[in-house]
N, C-alpha and C positions, 0 to 999 in steps of 0.2 A: 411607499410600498406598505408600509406598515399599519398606516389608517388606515388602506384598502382592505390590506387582509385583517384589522379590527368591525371593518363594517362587513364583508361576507361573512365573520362569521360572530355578527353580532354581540361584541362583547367589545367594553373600556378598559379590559386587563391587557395593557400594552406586551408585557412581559412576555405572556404567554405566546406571543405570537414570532419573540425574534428569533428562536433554533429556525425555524420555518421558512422567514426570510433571509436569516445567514443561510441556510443551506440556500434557498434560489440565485444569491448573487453568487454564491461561490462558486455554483453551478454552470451559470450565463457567460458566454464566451467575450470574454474580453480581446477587442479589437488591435489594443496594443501587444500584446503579448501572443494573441494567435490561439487562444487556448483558453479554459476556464481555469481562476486562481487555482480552482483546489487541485484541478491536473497538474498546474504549474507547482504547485505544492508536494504533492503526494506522488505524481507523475502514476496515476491509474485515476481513471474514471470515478467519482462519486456514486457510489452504491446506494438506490433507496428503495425499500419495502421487502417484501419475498420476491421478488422478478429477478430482486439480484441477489434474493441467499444462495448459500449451496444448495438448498433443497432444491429437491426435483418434483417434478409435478406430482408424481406419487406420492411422497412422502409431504407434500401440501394435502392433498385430498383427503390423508387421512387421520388430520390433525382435530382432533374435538375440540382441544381445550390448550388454555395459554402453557398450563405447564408438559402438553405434551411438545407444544413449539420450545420451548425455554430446553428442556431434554433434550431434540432434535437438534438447537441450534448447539448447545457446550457438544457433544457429541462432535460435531462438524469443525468446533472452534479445537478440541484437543486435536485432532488430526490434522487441524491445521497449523498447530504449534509445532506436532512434531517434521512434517512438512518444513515447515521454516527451520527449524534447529538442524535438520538437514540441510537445507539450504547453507545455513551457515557456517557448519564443519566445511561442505564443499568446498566454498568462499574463504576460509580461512586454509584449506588443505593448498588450493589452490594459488594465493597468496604466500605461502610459504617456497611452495614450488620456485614460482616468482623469483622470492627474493635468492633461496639457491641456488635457479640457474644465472642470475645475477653475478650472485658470486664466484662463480665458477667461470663467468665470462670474464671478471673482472680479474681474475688470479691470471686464467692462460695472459690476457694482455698486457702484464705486469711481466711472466714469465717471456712474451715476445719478446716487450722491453729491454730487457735486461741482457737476452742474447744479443740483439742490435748493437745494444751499448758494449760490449765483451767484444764484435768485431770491430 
């Protein structure tokens, strides 16, 4: 794969070309697993170019220059952090929950216990 994509696009700088074909294999559905590595990795689809930024088509069309994308994208990436920090107080609220209604299953069971044993 590697030669190949060295002769389309004409150059003997191997290097430059492996992000290119790691991202293609990771990509390509492996047979055994039902899936492509990087799903089976990441378990979300491989994201590549603006088709799959957050931007919208708007906010594509109206981009002149690289630092208004670079703008657009940190903009997109903070809301996306705070988004996931959300996420993960949820996740943590929610795992907490968990573990005290856990505990509270596991007291009455001990409290049935012990009646049983008393008659």
């Amino acid at each position: 794969m590697l030669v190949a994509w060295m002769s389309d696009n004409n150059t003997k700088t191997w290097s430059e070309g492996l992000r290119f074909i790691q991202s293609k294999k990771t990509r390509a559905l492996h047979s055994g697993i039902k899936t492509s590595p990087y799903e089976a990795m990441f378990q979300t689809a491989q994201r590549i170019g603006l088709g799959d930024s957050p931007l919208t088509e708007d906010m594509c069309s109206s981009i002149e220059t690289e630092e208004e994308l670079e703008q657009l994208l940190n903009a997109g990436m903070n809301n996306g952090r705070d988004k996931e920090e959300t996420n993960q107080q949820d996740r943590k609220d929610e795992n907490e929950n968990q573990t005290n209604d856990t505990s509270e299953k596991n007291s009455r069971e001990e409290r049935q216990e012990s009646l049983l044993c008393d008659l």
